[in-house]
N, C-alpha and C positions, 0 to 999 in steps of 0.2 A: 832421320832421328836415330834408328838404330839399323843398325845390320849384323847380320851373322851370316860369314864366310866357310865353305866348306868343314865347319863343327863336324869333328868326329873325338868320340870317347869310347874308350871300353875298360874293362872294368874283370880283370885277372882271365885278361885274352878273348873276353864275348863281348862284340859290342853293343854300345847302347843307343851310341848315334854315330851313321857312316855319312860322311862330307854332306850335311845338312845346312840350306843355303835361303834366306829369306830376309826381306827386309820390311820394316814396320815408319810407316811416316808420322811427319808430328801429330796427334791429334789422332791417331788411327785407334781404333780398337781392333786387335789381333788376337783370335783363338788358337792354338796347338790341340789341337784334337786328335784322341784315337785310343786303345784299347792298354789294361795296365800293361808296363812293361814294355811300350813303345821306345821310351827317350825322352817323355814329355818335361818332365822333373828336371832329368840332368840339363836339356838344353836351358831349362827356366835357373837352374841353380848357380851355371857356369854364365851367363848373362847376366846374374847378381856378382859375379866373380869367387863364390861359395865352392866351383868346382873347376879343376883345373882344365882344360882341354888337351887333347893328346895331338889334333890338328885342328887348325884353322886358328879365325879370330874373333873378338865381336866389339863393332865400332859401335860408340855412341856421340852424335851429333859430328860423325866425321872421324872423330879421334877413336884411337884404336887402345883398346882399356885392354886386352887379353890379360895383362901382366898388371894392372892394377889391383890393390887390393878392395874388398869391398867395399870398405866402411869410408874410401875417393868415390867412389862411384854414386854419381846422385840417381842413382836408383831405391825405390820404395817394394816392399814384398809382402804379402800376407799367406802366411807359410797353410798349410792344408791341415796342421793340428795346433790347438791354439798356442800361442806363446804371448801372454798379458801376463807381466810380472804378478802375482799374486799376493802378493803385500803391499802393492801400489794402489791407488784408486786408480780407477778408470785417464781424471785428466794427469795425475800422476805417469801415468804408462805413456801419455802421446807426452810428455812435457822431455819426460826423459828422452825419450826418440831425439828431440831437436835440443838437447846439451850440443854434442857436435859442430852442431851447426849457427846456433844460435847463444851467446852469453848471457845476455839479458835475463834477468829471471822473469819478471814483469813482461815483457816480448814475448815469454816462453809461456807465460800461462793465458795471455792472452789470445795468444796463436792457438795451445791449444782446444780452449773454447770457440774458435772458429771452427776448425775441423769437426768438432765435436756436432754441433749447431746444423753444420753439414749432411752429416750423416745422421741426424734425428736424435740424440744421444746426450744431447745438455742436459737434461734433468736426470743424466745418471753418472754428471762428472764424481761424484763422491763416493758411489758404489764401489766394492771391491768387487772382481772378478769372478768370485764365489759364487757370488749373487745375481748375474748375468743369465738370462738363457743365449741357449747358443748363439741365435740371431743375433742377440745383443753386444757379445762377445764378437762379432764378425763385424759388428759397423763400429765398434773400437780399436780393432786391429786396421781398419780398412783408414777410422781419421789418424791411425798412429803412422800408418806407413805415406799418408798425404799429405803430414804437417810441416815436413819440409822441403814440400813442395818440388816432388821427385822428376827428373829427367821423363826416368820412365816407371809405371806399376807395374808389378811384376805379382800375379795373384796364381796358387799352386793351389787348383781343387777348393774352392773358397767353401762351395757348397754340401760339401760333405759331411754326413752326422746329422743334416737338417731335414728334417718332416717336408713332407712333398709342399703342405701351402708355407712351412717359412723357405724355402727355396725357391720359390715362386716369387714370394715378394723381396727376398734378399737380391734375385735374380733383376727384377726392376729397380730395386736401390741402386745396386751396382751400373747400369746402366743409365740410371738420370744422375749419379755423380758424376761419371763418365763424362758425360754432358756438359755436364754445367762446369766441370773445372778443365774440360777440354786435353788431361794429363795422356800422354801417351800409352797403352795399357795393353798389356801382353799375356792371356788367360790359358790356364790349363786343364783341362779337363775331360770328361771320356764321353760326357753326354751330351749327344746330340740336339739336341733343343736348347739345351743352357746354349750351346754354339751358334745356331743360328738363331736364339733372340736376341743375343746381344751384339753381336761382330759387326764388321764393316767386311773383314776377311779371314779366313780361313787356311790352317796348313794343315791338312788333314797327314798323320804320321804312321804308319806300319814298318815295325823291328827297327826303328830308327833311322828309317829314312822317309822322304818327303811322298806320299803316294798322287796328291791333287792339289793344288793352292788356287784360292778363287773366293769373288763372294761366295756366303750362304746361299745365295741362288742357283750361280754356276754350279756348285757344287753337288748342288741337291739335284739340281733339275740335267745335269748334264756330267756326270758319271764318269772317268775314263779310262779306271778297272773294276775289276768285280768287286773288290775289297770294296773300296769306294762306297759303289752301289749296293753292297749290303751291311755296309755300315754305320753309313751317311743314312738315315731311316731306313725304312722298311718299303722293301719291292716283290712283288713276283715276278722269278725267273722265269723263262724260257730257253732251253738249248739248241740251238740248230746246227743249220747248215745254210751258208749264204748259196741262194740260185741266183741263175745268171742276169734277171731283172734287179737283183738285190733286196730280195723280199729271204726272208729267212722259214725255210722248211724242218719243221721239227719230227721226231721221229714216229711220231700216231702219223705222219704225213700229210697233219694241217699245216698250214702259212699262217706267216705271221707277219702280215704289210707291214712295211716299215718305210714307202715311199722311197726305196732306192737309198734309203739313208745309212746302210749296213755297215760302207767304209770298207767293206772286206772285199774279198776278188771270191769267182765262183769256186762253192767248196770246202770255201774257209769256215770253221768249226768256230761261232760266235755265242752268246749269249744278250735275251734279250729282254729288259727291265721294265716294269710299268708301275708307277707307285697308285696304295691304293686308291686317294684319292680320284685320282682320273678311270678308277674302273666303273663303270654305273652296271648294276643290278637291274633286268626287265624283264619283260614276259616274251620279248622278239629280236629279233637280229636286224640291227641296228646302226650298227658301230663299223669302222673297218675292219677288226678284228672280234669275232662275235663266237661264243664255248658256248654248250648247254650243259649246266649240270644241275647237281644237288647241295644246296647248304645243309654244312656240315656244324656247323658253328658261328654262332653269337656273341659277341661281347659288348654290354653295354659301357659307357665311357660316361654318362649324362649328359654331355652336349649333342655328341657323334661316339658313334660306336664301328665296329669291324664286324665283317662278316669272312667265313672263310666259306670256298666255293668249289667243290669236288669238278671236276671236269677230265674229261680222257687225257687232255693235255698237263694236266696237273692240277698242283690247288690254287686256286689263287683269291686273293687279298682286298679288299674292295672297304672303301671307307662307306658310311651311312650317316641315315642323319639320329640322333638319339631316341632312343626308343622307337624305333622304327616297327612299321609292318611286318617284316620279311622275318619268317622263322625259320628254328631248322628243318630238317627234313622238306622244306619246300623246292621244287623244283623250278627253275630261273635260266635266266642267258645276262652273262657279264661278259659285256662289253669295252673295249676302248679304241679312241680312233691313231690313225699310224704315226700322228703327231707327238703322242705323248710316250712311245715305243725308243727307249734309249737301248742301242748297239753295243757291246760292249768284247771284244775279239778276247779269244779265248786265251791268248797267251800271253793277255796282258798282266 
């Protein structure tokens, strides 16, 4: 459905994306994930055709648009600050959207109370924009940019400016439209859980280029730089040195099994990840990998909460269950087994 070829831009000689290369199939949900000032924007903007590229191309459904202008390109967008004409009503804003495309005026208001209907939003076709809270404002922009029933969605930062629970549930809107209208859909964004609730897959991006592509799974659970791994969630490190079984010897000159999974040859200066989930908190040694130390800190979540765990080897990160037992100041053994021990070489 879409491809982008070696995209590179830069922008008064720095760049902002170097020969950056991915493809999105029909029906896929695709995230661009990473930190501001990756690249994320320009590749979403130059995919709309909004920016020009300095190399490469970007095909959709085969054909190669580079040079087309936007408003050819059956591409749909909902930009990351709002843009709803403000003297329009609500079905006003999508009706205009599909002038373009559609002559009919009758067609045009009918279509766009479909959309609207879609997105939970029909009893505010007559609303002006004023009147909107954000939310509301973002499943209008969302049935404006669906109503002509886009190639591809192209959504920049959707969730931004929104309260944790309307992001939460904007965050499940967007993903049961997804669904249900099956549109092709290309997201951008920095935050890691918006990313893996709603993806099929993943380009995770650093200084504008590609660092990891994979699902949310692969990604999360199997790392293949450091960026990656501490930015794709939350991990505790380890730093070693690969020995010759390939278990990784750290500098207090504990181990750290990793079942021969290190990847490195003997020597090699690696780093090693365990997210906290897979760390368990206990009174004994347990685990393949077993610290003693001190809790240092608590934080409750209300479902699950984090504990952080002083140890000779460092601190490390341990999920719990909400309102848990374990205080600070308690003395403990966190644990994990060499399965859940991601590799990750130091120069990558």
């Amino acid at each position: 459905m879409l491809e982008v070829k070696n995209l590179t831009k830069s922008y008064d000689e720095e760049a902002a994306v170097e020969d950056l290369s991915f493809r999105v199939e029909s029906g896929e949900f695709l995230t661009l994930l990473g930190p501001s000032g990756c690249g994320k924007t320009t590749v979403l903007k130059t995919i709309a055709g909004l920016v020009k590229p300095d190399e490469g191309n970007v095909l959709l459904r085969g054909d190669d648009v580079t040079e087309t202008k936007p408003e050819a390109r059956r591409v749909g967008m909902v930009f990351q600050s709002s843009s709803l004409f403000p003297r329009m009503t609500v079905r006003e804003n999508v009706e205009y959207a599909l002038k373009p495309h559609m002559e009919n005026k009758n067609r045009r208001k009918k279509r766009a109370e479909e959309y609207l209907k879609l997105v939970r939003m029909a009893d505010k076709e007559d609303a002006v924009p004023e009147t909107l809270s954000g939310g509301e404002a973002r499943r209008a922009e969302l049935a404006r940019a669906l109503s002509y029933e886009p190639d591809v969605m192209l959504l920049d930062e959707p969730l931004t400016g929104l309260d944790r629970a309307l992001r939460d549930e904007l965050k499940k809107e967007i993903k049961r439209i997804h669904d249900e209208t099956g549109v092709t859909t290309v997201l951008v964004t920095h935050d890691q859980e918006e990313a893996i609730s709603v993806s099929d897959r993943v380009v995770v991006l650093k200084d504008g280029r590609k660092e990891q592509e994979g699902t949310p799974r692969e990604v999360y659970r199997h790392p293949r730089t450091r960026f990656v791994a501490e930015f794709f969630g939350e991990s505790t490190r380890f730093d070693g040195i690969v020995e010759e079984n390939g278990d990784v010897r750290l500098e207090t000159d504990a181990k750290i099994r990793v079942n021969g999974r290190s990847g490195g040859s003997r020597g090699d200066e690696v780093s090693v990840y365990v997210r906290p989930e897979n760390v368990e908190i206990t009174n004994e040694e347990r685990h393949d990998n077993s610290f003693k130390g001190d809790i240092v800190e608590v934080t409750e979540m209300g479902s699950y909460g984090e504990a952080r765990v002083s140890t000779d080897e460092g601190e490390v990160l341990a999920k719990i269950g909400g309102f848990s037992e374990v205080s600070e100041g308690e003395k403990v053994v966190v644990g994990f087994d060499d399965s859940d021990a991601v590799v990750v070489a130091d120069d990558s």
